[in-house]
C-alpha positions in Angstrom: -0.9 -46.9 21.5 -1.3 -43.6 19.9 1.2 -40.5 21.3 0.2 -37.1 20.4 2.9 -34.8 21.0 2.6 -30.8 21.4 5.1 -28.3 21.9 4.3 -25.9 24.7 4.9 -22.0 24.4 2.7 -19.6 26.1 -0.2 -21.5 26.6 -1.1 -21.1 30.3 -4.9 -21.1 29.6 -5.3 -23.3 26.6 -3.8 -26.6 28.1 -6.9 -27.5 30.6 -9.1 -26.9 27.3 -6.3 -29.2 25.4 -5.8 -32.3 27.4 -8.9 -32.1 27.8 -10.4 -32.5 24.3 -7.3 -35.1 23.5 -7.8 -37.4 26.6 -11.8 -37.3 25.1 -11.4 -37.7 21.6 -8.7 -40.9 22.3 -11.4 -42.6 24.4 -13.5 -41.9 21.8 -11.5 -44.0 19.6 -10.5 -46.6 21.8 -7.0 -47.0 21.8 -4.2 -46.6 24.7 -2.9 -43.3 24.6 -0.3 -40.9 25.9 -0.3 -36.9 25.6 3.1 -35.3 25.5 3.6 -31.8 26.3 6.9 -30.3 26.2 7.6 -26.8 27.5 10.2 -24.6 25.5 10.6 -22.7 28.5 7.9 -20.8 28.1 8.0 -17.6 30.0 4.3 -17.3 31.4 2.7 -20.4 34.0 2.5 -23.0 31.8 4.7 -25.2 33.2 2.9 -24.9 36.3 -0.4 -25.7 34.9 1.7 -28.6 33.4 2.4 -29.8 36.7 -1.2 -29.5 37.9 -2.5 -31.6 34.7 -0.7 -34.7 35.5 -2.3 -34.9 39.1 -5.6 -35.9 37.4 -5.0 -36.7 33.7 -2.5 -40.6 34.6 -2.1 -40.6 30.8 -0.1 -37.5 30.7 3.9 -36.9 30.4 5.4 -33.4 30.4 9.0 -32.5 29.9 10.4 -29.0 30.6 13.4 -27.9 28.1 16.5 -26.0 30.0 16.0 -22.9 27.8 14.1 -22.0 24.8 14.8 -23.9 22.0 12.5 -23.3 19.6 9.8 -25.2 17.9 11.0 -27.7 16.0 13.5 -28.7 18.1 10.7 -28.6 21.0 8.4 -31.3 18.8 11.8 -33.1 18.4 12.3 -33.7 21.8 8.8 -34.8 22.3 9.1 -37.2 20.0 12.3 -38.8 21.3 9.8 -39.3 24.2 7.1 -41.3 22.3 6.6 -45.2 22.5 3.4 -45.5 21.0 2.9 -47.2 17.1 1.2 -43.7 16.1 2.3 -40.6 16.6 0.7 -37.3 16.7 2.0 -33.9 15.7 -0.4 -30.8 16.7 0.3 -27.4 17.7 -1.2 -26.1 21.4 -3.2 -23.5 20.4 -6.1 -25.2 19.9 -5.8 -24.4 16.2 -5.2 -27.8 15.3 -8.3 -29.5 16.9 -8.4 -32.5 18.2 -11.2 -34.0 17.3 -9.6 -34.4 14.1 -7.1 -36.4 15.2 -9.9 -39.6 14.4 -10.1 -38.9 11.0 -6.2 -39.0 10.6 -6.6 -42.2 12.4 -8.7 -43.8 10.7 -7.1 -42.6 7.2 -3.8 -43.7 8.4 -5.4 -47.7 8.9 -5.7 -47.2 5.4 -2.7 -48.0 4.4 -0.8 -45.3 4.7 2.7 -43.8 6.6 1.7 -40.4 6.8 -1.1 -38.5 6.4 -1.3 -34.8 7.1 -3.6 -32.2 7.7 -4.5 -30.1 5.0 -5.8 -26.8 5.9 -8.1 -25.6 3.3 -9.5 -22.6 5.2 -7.0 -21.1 7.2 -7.9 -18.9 10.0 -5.0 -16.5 10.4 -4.4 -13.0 9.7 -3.6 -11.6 6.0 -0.3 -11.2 7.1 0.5 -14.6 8.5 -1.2 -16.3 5.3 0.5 -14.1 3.0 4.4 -14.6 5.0 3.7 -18.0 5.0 2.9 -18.5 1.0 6.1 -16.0 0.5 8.4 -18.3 3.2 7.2 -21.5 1.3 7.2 -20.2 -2.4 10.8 -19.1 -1.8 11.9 -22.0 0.2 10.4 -25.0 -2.6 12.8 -22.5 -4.8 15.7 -23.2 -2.7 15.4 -26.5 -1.3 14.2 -27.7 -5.0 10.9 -29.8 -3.0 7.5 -29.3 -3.0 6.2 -28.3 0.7 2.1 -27.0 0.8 1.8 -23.9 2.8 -1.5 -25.6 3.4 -0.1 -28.3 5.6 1.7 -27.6 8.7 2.9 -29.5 11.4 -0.2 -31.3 12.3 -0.9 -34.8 11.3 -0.1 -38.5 11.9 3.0 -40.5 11.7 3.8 -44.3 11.9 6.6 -45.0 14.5 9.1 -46.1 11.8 8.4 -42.5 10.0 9.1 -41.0 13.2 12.4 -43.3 13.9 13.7 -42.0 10.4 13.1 -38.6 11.3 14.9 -38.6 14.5 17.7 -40.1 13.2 19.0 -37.1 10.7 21.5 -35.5 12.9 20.9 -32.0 10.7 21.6 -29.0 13.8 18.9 -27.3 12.5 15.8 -28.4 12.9 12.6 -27.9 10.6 10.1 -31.1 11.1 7.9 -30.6 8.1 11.0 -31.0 5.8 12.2 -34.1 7.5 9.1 -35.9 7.2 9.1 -34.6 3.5 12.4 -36.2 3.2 12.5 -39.4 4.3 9.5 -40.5 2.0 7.2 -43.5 3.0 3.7 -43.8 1.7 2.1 -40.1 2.2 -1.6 -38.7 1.9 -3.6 -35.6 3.4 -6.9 -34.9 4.1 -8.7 -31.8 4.9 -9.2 -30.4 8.4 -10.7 -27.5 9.8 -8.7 -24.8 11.2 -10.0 -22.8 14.3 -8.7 -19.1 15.4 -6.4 -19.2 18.4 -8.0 -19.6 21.8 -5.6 -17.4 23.6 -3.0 -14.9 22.9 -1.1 -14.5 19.4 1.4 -16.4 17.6 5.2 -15.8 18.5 6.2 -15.9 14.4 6.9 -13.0 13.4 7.9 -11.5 10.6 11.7 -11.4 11.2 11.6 -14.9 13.1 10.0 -16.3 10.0 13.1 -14.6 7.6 15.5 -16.2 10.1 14.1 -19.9 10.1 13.7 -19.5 6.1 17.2 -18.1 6.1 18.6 -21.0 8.3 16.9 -23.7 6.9 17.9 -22.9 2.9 21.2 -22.4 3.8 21.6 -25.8 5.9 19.6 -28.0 3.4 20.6 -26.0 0.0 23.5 -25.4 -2.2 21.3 -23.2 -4.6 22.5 -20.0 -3.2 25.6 -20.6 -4.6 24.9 -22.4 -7.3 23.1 -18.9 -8.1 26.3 -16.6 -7.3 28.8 -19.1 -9.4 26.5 -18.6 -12.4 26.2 -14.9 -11.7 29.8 -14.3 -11.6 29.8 -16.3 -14.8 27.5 -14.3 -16.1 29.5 -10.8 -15.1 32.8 -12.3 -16.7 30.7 -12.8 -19.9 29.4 -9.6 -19.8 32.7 -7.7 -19.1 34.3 -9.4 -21.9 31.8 -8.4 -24.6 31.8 -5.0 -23.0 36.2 -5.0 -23.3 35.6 -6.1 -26.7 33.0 -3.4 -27.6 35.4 -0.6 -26.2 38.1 -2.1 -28.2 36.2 -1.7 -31.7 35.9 2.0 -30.4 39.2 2.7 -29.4 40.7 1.5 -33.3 38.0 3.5 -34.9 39.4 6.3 -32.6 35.7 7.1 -31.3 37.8 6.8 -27.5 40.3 9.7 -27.0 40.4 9.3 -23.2 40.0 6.9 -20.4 37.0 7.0 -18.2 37.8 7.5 -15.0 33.9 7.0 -13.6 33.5 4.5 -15.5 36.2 2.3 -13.9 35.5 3.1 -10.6 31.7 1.8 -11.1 33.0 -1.2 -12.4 35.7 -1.9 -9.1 33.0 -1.2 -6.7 30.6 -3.5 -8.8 32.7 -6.6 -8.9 34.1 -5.6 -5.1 30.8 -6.2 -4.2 29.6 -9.0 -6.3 33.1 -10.9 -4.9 32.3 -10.2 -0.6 28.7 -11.2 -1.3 30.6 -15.0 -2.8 33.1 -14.8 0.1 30.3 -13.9 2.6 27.8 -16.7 1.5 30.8 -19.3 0.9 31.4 -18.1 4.6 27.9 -18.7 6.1 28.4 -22.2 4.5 31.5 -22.8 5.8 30.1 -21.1 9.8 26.9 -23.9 9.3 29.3 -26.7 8.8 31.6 -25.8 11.8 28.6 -25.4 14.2 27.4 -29.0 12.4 30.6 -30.5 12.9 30.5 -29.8 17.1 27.7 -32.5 17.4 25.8 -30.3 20.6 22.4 -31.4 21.1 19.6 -29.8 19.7 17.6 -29.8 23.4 18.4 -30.5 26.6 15.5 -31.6 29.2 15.6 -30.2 32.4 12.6 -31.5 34.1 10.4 -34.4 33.2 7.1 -35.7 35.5 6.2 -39.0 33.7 2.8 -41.1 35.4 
């Protein structure tokens, strides 16, 4: 069996156009399947339409999350949800298009664990392209791994990758990463990348700075890494410039203290110290909402042929 999973956010009138170009293109290959939607409590109809899909589509199981989650956390609970030996990770949007599912497929009979779509072309905005290529250039920096901006969520996963993913209890969630993670024989291939069908993404700019934010800080230690050899570095520094004032106090070049001068260097190091504390303390505030165990979604509805 092959389950393709999609998370479900705003997508009222692209979901007839969806299930119906995934039921198509699995008959076309000729394996049992099963589509699974999973609504992030999406604020427009979709869950309606949801409801109205599985009435004629038997292959069909939607799941309705109790609030809004987000996405990765969305695609994680679709995935818990999956029983077949493939799974399939798309967005809803109709960017990801389903008829390239097959090639995946057949790809993945290759051989291979993984194999995820590479988006040469990419038909987004400047902005998009360009946040994404910033988000990933600083985040590869961070997390010291190697994640194309060119390869998203979509692709196709073998059960066991899948079991391996959902078994890394991290609170935050970011699926790409995971799969990145736990390794297993990996390949991509190129797809083609439409425009949206309907409406407009719901990254923005300062949701993408928070999910870069969270993520470094729950899978790095390179921000402080950075600040330990930076306050090295201002200890090294204040003790060449102590020994420079010195050699101009003997030679009497120094009549009287600077008073500027020392208040500069208070507020300097004050700083440079809160900005430790405060990072040591985001640290500390990621581990405490780690060690509380909640669950990273909660279903609230399910409808299951």
């Amino acid at each position: 069996m092959i389950s393709i999973v999609s998370p479900v956010y705003r997508a009222e009138k692209i979901l007839p156009l969806l299930v119906s170009e995934i039921s198509k293109l699995a008959q076309k290959i000729g394996q049992e399947y099963e589509i699974i939607l999973v609504d992030d409590r999406s604020p427009d109809n979709s869950w309606e339409v949801m409801k109205l899909l599985t009435e004629t589509n038997t292959n069909l199981k939607i799941y309705r999350l109790s609030r809004n989650f987000g996405q990765h956390a969305t695609i994680m609970a679709g995935l818990s949800k999956a029983s077949g030996e493939w799974i399939v990770v798309m967005d809803c949007d109709m960017q990801d298009q389903p008829k390239e599912i097959e090639k995946l497929y057949q790809k993945a009979l290759e051989g291979y664990d993984v194999v995820l779509a590479r988006r040469e072309v990419r038909i987004d905005s400047f902005f998009k392209r360009s946040c994404s290529k910033i988000f990933y250039k600083v985040f590869n920096y961070f997390a010291g791994i190697e994640i194309n901006n060119e390869i998203a969520n979509f692709g196709i996963y073998n059960k066991k990758v899948i079991e391996s993913v959902l078994n890394i209890k991290d609170n935050i969630k970011f699926f790409p990463l995971f799969v990145n993670w736990v390794g297993y024989t990996t390949t991509s291939v190129s797809v083609e990348h439409s425009s949206r069908e309907e409406g407009k993404s719901s990254y923005n700019f300062s949701r993408l700075i928070s999910l870069a934010f969270n993520v470094i800080i729950s899978f790095s230690d390179k921000p402080l890494k950075i600040f330990v050899g930076f306050g090295a570095a201002i200890s090294c520094l204040s003790v060449l410039v102590a020994l420079f004032f010195a050699v101009r106090f003997f030679e009497g070049k120094i009549t009287e203290p600077g008073f500027s001068s020392l208040i500069l260097s208070i507020w300097f190091l004050s700083g440079v110290v809160i900005s430790c504390i405060g990072i040591v303390g985001i640290y500390l505030g990621k581990t405490f909402n780690q060690t509380k165990n909640r669950p990273v979604f909660i279903i609230d509805e399910a409808y299951e042929s």
